[in-house]
C-alpha positions as semicolon CSV with decimal commas, in nm:
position;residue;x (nm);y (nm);z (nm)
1;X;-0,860;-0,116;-3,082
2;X;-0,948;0,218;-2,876
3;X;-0,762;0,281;-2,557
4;X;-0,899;0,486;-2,288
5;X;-0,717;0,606;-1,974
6;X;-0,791;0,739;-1,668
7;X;-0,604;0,879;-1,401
8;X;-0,682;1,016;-1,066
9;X;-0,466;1,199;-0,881
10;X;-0,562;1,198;-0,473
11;X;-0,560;1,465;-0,218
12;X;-0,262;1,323;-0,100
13;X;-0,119;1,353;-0,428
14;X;-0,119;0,946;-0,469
15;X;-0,182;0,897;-0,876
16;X;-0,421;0,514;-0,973
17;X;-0,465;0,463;-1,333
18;X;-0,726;0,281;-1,464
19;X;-0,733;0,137;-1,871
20;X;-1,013;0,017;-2,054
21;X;-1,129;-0,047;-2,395
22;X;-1,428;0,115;-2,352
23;X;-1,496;0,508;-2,289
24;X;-1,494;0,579;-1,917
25;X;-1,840;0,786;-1,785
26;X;-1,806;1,164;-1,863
27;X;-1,614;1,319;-1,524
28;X;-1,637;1,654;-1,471
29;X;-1,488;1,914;-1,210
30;X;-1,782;1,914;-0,908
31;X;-1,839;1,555;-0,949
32;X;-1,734;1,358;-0,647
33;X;-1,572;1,000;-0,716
34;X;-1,594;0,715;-0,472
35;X;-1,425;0,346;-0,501
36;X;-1,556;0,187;-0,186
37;X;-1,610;-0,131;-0,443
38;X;-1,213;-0,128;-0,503
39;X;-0,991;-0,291;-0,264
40;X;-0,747;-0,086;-0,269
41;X;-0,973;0,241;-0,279
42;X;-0,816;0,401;0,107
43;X;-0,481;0,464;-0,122
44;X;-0,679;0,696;-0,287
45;X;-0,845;0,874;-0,012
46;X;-1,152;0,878;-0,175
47;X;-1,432;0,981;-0,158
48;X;-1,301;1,291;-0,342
49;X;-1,455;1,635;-0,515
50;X;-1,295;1,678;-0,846
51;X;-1,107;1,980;-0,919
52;X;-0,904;1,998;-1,258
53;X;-0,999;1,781;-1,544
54;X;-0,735;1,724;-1,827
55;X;-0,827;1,598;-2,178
56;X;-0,533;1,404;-2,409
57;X;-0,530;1,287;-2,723
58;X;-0,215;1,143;-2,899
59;X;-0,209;0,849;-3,160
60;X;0,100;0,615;-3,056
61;X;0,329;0,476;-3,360
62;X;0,187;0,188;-3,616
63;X;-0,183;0,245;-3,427
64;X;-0,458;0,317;-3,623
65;X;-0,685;0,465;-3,362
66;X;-0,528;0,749;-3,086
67;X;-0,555;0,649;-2,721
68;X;-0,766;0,914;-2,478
69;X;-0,677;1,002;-2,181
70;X;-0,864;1,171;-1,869
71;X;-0,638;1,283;-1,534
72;X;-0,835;1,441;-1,285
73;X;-0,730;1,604;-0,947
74;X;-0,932;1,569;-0,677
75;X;-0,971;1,708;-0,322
76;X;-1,088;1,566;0,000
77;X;-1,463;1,556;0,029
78;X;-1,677;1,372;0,331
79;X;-2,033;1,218;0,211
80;X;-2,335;1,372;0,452
């Protein structure tokens, strides 16, 4: 089974990681992310502009199919 990662590192420099076994949408740097549907979403001071993205790609021991990984930094961003 496929693993997919994704980690997003705050303004504040507060990391949330989020796993699924399905691809996560395509995130690219401009895009701005917001969690308001997550409870915990103020830890993240989000809404937030993304500024870095980081691709990785590594296959972990006895698994037949290599886990992905997206980290993305963000910076502070306020919606109009």
């Amino acid at each position: 089974m496929s693993r997919y990662i994704l980690t997003i590192l705050s303004p504040m420099g507060e990391e949330k990681r989020f796993e699924s076994s399905t691809p996560f949408m395509p995130i690219a740097k401009g895009d701005v992310l917001s969690f308001r549907l997550f409870q915990d979403a103020d830890a993240l001071n989000l809404p937030a502009r993304v500024v870095e993205v980081e691709h990785m790609l590594w296959q972990e021991p006895g698994d037949v199919e290599p886990v992905q990984m997206v980290s993305v930094a963000t910076e502070r961003y306020t919606l109009d």
